[in-house]
N, C-alpha and C positions, 0 to 999 in steps of 0.2 A: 095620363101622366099624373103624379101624384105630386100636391104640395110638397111646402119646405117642411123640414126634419126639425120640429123643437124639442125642448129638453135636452140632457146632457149625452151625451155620444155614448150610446152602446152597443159598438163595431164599426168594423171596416165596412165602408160604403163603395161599391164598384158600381159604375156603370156597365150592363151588358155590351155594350160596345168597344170597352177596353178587354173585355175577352175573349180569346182566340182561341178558333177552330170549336169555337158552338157552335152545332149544326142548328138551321131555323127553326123547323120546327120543334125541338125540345125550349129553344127562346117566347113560341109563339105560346107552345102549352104552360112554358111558366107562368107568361104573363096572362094567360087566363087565367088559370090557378089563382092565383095573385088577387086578377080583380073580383073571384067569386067566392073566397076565404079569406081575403084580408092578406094581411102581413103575415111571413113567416116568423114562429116563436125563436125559432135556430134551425141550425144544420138539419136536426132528424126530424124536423118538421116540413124542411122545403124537399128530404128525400122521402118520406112516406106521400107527403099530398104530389109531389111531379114524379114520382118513381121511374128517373133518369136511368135510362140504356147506360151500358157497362162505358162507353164511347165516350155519353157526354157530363160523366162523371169522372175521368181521367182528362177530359179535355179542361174541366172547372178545376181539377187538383192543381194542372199544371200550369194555370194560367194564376191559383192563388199563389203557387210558389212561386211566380214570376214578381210580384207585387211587392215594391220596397215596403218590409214591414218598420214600423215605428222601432224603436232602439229604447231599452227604459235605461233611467240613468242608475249609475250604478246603487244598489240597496232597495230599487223601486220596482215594480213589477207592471207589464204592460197592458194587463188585463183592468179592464173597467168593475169597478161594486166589488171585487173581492180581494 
C-alpha cells in the first residue's frame, strides 16, 4: 500500500475497489506493474506498461463514466495546471 498523496491534486483518485467488473487478474497485474515501475505518468502509460484485454478496458471506461465528476464553476475549467 502506498503512503499519502502530497502536493497539489493532479487527478481523479479511485480506489480499485470502487470499480466494477475488473476481472483479478488484470487488478493483480496492475498492481505489479505499479510496484515494479512506479507510478503511472497517465492514461497511455498505465495502457502501454498493463496492456489491458479489450474486456478490462471497457470495464474501466464504464466505471470512469460512472464516477460523479467535479462541476467547474462557471468561466473555470476543471482540469488541474492548464
Amino acid at each position: 500500500m502506498s503512503g499519502p498523496v502530497s502536493g497539489p491534486p493532479t487527478g481523479l483518485r479511485v480506489g480499485l475497489g470502487q470499480l466494477r467488473d475488473i476481472r483479478k487478474p488484470f487488478v493483480d497485474a496492475l498492481l505489479a506493474e505499479r510496484a515494479r515501475g512506479g507510478p503511472f505518468a497517465g492514461f497511455h502509460d498505465f495502457v502501454r506498461r498493463t496492456d489491458p484485454r479489450l474486456v478490462d478496458l471497457r470495464a474501466l471506461i464504464r466505471s470512469a463514466a460512472s464516477i460523479p465528476w467535479p462541476t467547474a464553476a462557471p468561466g473555470r475549467s476543471c482540469s488541474s495546471g492548464s
